[in-house]
C-alpha positions, 0 to 999 in steps of 0.5 A: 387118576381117576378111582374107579367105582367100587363093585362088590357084586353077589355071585347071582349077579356073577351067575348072570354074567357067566351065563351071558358069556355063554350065550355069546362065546364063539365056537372057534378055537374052543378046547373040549376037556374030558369032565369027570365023572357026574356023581350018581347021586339021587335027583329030586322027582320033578314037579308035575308039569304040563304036558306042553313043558314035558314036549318042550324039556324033551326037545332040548334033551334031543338036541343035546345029543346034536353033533353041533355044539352051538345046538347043544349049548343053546338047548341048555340055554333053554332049559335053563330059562324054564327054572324047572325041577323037570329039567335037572336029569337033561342038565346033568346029562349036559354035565357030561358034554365034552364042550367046556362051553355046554358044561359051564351053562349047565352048571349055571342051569343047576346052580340056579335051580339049588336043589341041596341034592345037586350040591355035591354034583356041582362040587365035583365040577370045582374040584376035578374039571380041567377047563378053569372056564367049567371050574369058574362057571361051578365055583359061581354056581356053588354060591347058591348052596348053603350046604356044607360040600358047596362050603368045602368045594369053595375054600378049596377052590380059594387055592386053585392055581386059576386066579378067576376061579379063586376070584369066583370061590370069593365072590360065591363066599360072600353070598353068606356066612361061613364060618369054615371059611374064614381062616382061609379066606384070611389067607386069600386076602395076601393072594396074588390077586386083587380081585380075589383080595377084594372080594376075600375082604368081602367075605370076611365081612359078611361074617360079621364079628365071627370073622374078628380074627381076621381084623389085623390082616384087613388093618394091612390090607386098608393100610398097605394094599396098592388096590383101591378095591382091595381097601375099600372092601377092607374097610367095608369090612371093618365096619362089618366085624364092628371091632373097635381096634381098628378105628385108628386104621379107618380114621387115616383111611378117612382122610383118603384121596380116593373119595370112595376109600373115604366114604367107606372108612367113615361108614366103617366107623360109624358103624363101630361107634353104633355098636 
C-alpha cells in the first residue's frame, strides 16, 4: 500500500482552502439557514483610506443587498481581498445574509483581518450556526485569534456533532499554545474521526512539555491507531513534548514500515535525546 504524505497544514493554509471553495461552490441546491444574531459588539474605527478604496468598499456594501447570491458572495470575495479594516462593518453585515455560502466568506474575510474585537463575533458563528459548512468556515477563521472567546468557542467546537467542524477546531488549535485546551484535545485524540485524532495530536504537540499529560494517550495512538497520519502526528508530537517515557514507544515506531512513521519516530527521539 502506498502511505500517503503527511499533511498537517495551519489553519491559514486551511483558510485558504475554505475560501477557494467559496469562490468555486455552485449555487444550486444550496440551503440557506437562519444565522443568529451578530453581537453588537463595538467595531475598531477604520483606517483612513483613499476616497477610490471608500467608492469601491461602498460598491461591494451595495451589492450585498442583491437579490442574487452569486453577487453577493463575489461582493465579499472583494472585500475580502482588500485586507482592510474600512471593510469589517460591510462584512459583518454579510454576517447576517441567509446564504451559508455568503456567511462562511465572510467569516474567512474577518478572520483574516483578526481584529481581537471581532473574536467574540466569530465565535458565535462556531457555536450557534446551523449550517456545519458557516461553523467550519468559523471554526478555521477562530485559529487567527489568540484571544480567550476564539480558545473557548474552539474546545467546544472539538465536541460538535459535525466531524469537519471538530476536524477545523483541531487544526485552528494547532496554530499556538493553548493551555485551556489541552485536557480536551486529550479527549479528541479517541474521536471517531482520524482527521480530527491527527491534527489533536498536532495540537497537542505545539504545547510542548505543558501538554506531557497527554503522553500516554499519544503512546496509544502511535502503538494502536489504524491511521498512519494519526501515528505520524502522534509521534511528531512526542518529540515535541520531549518526554523521555516515550522513547520505548518511538523506538518500535522506528522500525515502522511506513517510511514516514519511521522518519517521524527517529526525528521524535532525537529530539528527546537533545534534551
Amino acid at each position: 500500500m502506498r502511505h500517503r504524505l503527511p499533511a498537517i497544514a495551519n489553519a491559514h493554509v486551511f483558510s485558504l482552502l475554505i475560501a477557494a471553495l467559496l469562490l468555486r461552490a455552485s449555487v444550486a441546491g444550496e440551503a440557506s439557514p437562519q444565522s443568529p444574531a451578530t453581537p453588537q459588539t463595538p467595531t475598531p474605527p477604520a483606517q483612513a483610506v483613499t476616497a477610490d478604496r471608500q467608492a469601491e468598499i461602498a460598491r461591494y456594501a451595495a451589492a450585498l443587498q442583491s437579490g442574487d447570491e452569486e453577487e453577493r458572495r463575489v461582493a465579499v470575495h472583494r472585500l475580502s481581498v482588500m485586507r482592510d479594516a474600512a471593510t469589517i462593518p460591510a462584512l459583518r453585515t454579510a454576517l447576517n445574509d441567509k446564504a451559508e455560502r455568503v456567511r462562511a466568506a465572510a467569516l474567512i474575510a474577518l478572520g483574516h483581518l483578526a481584529e481581537p474585537t471581532l473574536a467574540p463575533v466569530v465565535a458565535t458563528y462556531l457555536l450557534q450556526d446551523k449550517s456545519p459548512f458557516v461553523r467550519k468556515a468559523a471554526a478555521y477563521a477562530l485559529g487567527h485569534f489568540a484571544d480567550a472567546a476564539a480558545s473557548a468557542a474552539l474546545v467546544t467546537g472539538l465536541r460538535d456533532k459535525d466531524m469537519e467542524v471538530r476536524g477545523a477546531a483541531a487544526v485552528a488549535l494547532s496554530n499556538r499554545p493553548d493551555a485551556a485546551a489541552i485536557a480536551p484535545l486529550i479527549q479528541s485524540l479517541s474521536d471517531k474521526s482520524a482527521f480530527v485524532r491527527a491534527h489533536a495530536a498536532a495540537a497537542l504537540g505545539v504545547n510542548g512539555r505543558a501538554a506531557a499529560q497527554a503522553v500516554p494517550d499519544l503512546v496509544r495512538v502511535l502503538t494502536k491507531d489504524e491511521d498512519h497520519e494519526a501515528r505520524r502526528q502522534a509521534a511528531t508530537a512526542l518529540g515535541r513534548i520531549g518526554e523521555p517515557s516515550a522513547l520505548t514507544a518511538l523506538q518500535g515506531a522506528a522500525r515502522s514500515s511506513d517510511p514516514y512513521l519511521s522518519q517521524a519516530a527517529r526525528e521524535a527521539i532525537s529530539a528527546i535525546r537533545r534534551d
